[in-house]
N, C-alpha and C positions, 0 to 999 in steps of 0.2 A: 345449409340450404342449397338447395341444386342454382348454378348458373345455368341459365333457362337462354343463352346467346352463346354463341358461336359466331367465331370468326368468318370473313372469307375461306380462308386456306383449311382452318376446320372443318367447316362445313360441304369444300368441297372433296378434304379428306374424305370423309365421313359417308358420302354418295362415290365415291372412286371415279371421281369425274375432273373436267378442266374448271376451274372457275368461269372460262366464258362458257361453258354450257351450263353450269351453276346459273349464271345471269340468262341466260337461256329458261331455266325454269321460273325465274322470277316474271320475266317480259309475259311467258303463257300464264300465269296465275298461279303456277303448281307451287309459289313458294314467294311467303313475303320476306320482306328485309327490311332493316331499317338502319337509316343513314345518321353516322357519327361522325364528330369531329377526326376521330383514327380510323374511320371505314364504315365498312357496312358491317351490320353482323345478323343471326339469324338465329331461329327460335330452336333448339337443340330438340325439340319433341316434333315439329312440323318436320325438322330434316329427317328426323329417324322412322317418321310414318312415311316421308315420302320414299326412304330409303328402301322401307317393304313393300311398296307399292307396284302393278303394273304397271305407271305411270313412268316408272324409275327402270328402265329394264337396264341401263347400262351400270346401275352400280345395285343389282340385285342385292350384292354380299351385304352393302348396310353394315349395321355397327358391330354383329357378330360375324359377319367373315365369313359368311356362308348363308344359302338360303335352303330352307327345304321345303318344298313347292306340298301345297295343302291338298289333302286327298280329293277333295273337290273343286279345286280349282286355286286360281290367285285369292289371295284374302287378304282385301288394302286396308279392311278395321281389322284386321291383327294387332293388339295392343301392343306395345313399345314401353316398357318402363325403362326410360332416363333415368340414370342412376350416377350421383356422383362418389359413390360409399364402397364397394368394391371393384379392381380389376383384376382378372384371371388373364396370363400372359407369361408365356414361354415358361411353361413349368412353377413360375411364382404366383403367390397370394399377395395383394398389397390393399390397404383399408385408408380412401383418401391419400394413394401414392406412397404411401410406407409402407416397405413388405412385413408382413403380419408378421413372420415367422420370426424378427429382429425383434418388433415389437413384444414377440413374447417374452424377450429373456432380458429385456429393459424397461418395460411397460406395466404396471398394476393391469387386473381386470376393470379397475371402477375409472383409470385413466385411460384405459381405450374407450369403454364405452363412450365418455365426454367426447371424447374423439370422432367417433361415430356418430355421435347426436349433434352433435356442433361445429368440428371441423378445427377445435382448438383444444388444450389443456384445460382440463381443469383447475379450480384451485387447489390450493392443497390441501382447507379448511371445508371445502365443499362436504358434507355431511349427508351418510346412508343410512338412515335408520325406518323402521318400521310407524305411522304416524299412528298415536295410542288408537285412534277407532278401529283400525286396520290392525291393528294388535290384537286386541278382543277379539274381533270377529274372523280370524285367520285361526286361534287360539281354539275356536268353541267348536267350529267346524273343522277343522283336524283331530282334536279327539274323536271324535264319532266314530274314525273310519279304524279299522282293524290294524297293527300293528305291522300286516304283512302287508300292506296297501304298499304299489311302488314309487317310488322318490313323484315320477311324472301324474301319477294321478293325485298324489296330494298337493303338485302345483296347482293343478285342475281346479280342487275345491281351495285353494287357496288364493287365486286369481277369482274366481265368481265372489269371494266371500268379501275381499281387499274391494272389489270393484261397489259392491251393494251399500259399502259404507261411506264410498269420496262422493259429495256431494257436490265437486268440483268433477266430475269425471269428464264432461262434455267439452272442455275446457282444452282445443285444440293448436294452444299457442305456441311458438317455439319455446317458451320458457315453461311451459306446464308437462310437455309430455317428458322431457329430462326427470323433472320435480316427480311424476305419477312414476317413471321407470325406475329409480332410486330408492323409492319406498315401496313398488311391487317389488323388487329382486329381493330385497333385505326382507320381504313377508313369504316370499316363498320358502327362504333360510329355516323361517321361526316355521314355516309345516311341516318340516322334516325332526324326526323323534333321533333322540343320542343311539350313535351304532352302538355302543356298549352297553345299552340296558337306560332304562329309567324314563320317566315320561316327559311330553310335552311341556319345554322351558324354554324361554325369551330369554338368550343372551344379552347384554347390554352391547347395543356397537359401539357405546364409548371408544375409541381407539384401534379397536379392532376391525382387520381388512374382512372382506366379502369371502374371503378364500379360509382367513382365522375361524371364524363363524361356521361355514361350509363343512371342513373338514372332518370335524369331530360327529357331523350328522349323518359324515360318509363310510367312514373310515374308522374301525375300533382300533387301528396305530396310534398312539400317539405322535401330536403333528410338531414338526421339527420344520427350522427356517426350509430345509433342502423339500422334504414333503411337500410344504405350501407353495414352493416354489414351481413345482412342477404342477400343482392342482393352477397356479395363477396362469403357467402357459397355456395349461388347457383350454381353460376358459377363456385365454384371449384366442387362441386359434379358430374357434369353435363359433367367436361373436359373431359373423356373416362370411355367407358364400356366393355371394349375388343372389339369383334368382331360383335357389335350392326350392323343390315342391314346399314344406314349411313356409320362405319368408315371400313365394307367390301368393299363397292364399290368404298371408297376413297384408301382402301389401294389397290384393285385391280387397278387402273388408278394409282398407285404411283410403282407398280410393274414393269408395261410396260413404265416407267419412261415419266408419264405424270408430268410437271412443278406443283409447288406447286398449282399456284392458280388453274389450271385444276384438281388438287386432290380436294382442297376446294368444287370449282364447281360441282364437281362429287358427293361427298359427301350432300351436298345440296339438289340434285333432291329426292332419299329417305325421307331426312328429310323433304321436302315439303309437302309429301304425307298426306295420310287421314286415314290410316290403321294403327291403333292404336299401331303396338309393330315391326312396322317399320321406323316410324313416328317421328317428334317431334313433330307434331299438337297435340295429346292428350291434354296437357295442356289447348289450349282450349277450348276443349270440356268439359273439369271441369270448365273451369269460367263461359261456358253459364250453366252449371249445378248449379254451386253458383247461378249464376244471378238468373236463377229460384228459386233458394231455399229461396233466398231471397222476392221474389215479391207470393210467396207462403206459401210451405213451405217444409222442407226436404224431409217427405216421400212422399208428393207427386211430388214431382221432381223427383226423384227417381223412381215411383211411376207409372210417364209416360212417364219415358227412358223404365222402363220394358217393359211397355205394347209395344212402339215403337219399342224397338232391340228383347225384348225375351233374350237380356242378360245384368248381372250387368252395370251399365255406368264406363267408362274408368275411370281411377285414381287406381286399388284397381287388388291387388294379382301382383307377381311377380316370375315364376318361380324360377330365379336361391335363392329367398329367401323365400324361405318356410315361417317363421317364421316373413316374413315383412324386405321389403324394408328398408335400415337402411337411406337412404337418403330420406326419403317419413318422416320417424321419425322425420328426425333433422330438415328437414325445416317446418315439421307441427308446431315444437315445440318452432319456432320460428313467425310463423305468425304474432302473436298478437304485435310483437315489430314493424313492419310496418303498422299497421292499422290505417286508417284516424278514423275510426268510430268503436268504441265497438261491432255494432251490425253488421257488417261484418265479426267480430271474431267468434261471434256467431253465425253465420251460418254456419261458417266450424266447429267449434265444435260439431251443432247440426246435420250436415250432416254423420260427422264421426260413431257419437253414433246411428245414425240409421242405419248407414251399421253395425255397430258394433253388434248392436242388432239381427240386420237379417242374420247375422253369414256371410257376405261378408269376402272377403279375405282381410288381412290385407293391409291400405293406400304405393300407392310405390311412385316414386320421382313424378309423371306424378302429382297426383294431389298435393303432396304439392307445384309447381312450379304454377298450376294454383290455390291455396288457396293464394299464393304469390301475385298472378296478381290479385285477386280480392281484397284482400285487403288493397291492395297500391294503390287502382284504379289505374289502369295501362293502356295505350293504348289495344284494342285487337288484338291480336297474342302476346301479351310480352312474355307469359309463352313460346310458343314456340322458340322467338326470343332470351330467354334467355338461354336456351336448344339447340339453334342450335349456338349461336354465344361461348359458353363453349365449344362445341366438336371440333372448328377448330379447337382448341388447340392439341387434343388428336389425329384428321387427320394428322396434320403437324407431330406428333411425331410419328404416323403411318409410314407414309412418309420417315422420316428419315429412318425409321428400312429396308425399300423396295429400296432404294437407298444404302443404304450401303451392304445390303444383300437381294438382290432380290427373292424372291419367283417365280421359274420354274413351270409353271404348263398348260397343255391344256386340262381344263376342257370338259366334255361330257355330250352329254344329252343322254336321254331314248328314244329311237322313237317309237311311239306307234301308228301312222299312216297307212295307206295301204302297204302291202308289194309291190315291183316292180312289182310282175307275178301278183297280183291281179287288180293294178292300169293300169294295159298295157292291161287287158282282158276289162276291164269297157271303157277302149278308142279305143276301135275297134268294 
């Protein structure tokens, strides 16, 4: 749950201000406090709105460290999600102050998630399995859809299908949206059909990890500790990136207190998309890029994405990391431990050294998720599917943070349209 107070010194962190002008905001009204035995402390969502506000001109920068002033002017309802669940800083990823990228090479997928929904461990008996109604009805509505349907659209029907049967769905407690999140991921599992052939089957979770399950619906490899091992980093990497397009529009549907799976849902339609840094498809677009590099060869893969976009091909540079994507590193660094074939590895190695050379921006998670997919040969869309089915985790924990402390906000647009007196002259 979010701690909704701040300190003195926080909070005057927080506004890049002195404490006595801090109490300076307080004396005008611009900001209440409240008085403890060890101090004052103050509402972490009032400081963050005051932070973007014109009211605040001396600490414009506020929590991200920069302001970029709205085409139409200041804009003091600009929404603010307080958020205690990811921070981005100096080139690292950390989830609740663990950097992710540790977490992935020590951490299950289903022990971040807890993580992220709670702020603790789980048990170790805590139990993912599909609940029997949500079984059935994930079960009937995935047959339906054609064989070639990809990984993310059968979450699609498989998140509407799981949702029409909880009759608890509206059930917004901290202890229920963990409970709904654990039984949607394990239903999303059961809508994916075996990469090697054969129809629609319910694994038993008995025993078996999120990533055991996962694998065999991904990947026609057979899956070995080192495989799984690399499929569990991915998806811990993957669980949240703060406020990516994706878990904004889940957290916005979790604000106006849309039910979990309506947040999932929401969340979804972004990542469906085709527009690479809204997206989770990118990863695709790096495997049919391997694919060609392979039936080719690098720079010319490369070579005639150029000539086709006029810009680098997807996988490569990542704003918030200058200096390279740290989760694009780790699962580069791992590829090789899932490769059916040697010379699958070598393609992503010979693809990197050629952007390397042509002074590309350094590799981010996009394409080591798709160097994953290709060299596990993997069903296509995996890269995505394992990119989007990682984030519900980080939606749900979203989620919680908007249900326990909702974000107030009625956002505005810019109208740039005909004025009234001009549009009334044109129609007469």
């Amino acid at each position: 749950m979010v701690n909704t107070r701040l300190t003195t010194t926080q909070a005057a962190e927080k506004l890049g201000v002195k404490p006595a002008t801090l109490y300076a905001y307080v004396s005008r009204g611009l900001l209440g406090r409240e008085k403890t035995t060890a101090g004052s402390t103050f509402d972490a969502q009032e400081v963050a709105r005051l932070a973007r506000s014109s009211r605040h001109p001396a600490g414009a920068a506020g929590y991200s460290g920069r302001r970029r002033p709205a085409p139409g002017g200041n804009r003091s309802n600009e929404p603010v999600f307080v958020t205690e669940l990811t921070l981005i800083e100096d080139g690292r990823l950390y989830y609740r102050g663990l950097d992710a990228v540790e977490l992935s090479t020590s951490r299950t997928f289903e022990e971040v998630a807890g993580w992220l929904w709670s702020g603790r461990w789980p048990d170790a008996d805590e139990r993912w399995f599909t609940p029997p109604a949500a079984t059935s009805a994930v079960a009937i509505a995935a047959a339906r859809l054609d064989r070639s349907a990809l990984p993310i659209e059968r979450f699609m029907v498989a998140v509407v299908a799981a949702a029409l049967v909880d009759e608890m769905r509206h059930d917004l407690s901290p202890a229920a949206v963990p409970l709904v999140g654990r039984g949607l991921l394990s239903a999303l599992v059961d809508a994916l059909v075996p990469a090697r052939g054969g129809g629609l089957r319910v694994v038993s979770p008995e025993n078996r990890s999120i990533s055991e399950r996962l694998w065999p619906r991904l990947s026609r490899l057979p899956s070995t500790p080192a495989r799984l091992g690399v499929l569990e980093a991915a998806l811990v990497l993957v669980a949240d990136h703060e406020l990516a397009p994706s878990t904004l529009a889940a957290r916005v549907a979790a604000a106006l207190r849309a039910d979990p799976y309506a947040v999932v849902m929401t969340g979804l339609g972004p990542a469906s998309g085709s527009w690479y840094s809204g997206s989770s498809g990118a990863p695709t677009e790096v495997e049919l890029l391997l694919a060609e590099a392979a039936s080719v060869d690098a720079e010319r893969a490369i070579g005639e994405r150029l000539r086709r976009t006029g810009a680098p091909p997807h996988g490569f540079g990542m704003p918030l990391y200058p200096d390279g994507d740290p989760r694009g590193k780790m699962l580069l660094s791992r590829v090789e431990e899932v490769a059916g074939s040697p010379a699958r590895h070598e393609v992503v190695r010979r693809l990197t050294d050629v952007a390397a050379e042509r002074g590309f921006a350094p590799p981010n998670v996009d394409l080591g998720l798709g160097a994953l997919a290709f060299c596990a040969e993997m069903v296509p869309g995996a890269g995505q599917a394992i990119s989007t089915f990682g984030k519900v985790a980080g939606w749900l924990a979203h989620a919680m943070e908007e249900y326990s402390n909702p974000t107030r906000f009625r956002s505005r647009a810019d109208y740039v349209g005909r004025r009234p007196e001009e549009a009334s002259l044109l129609s007469s």
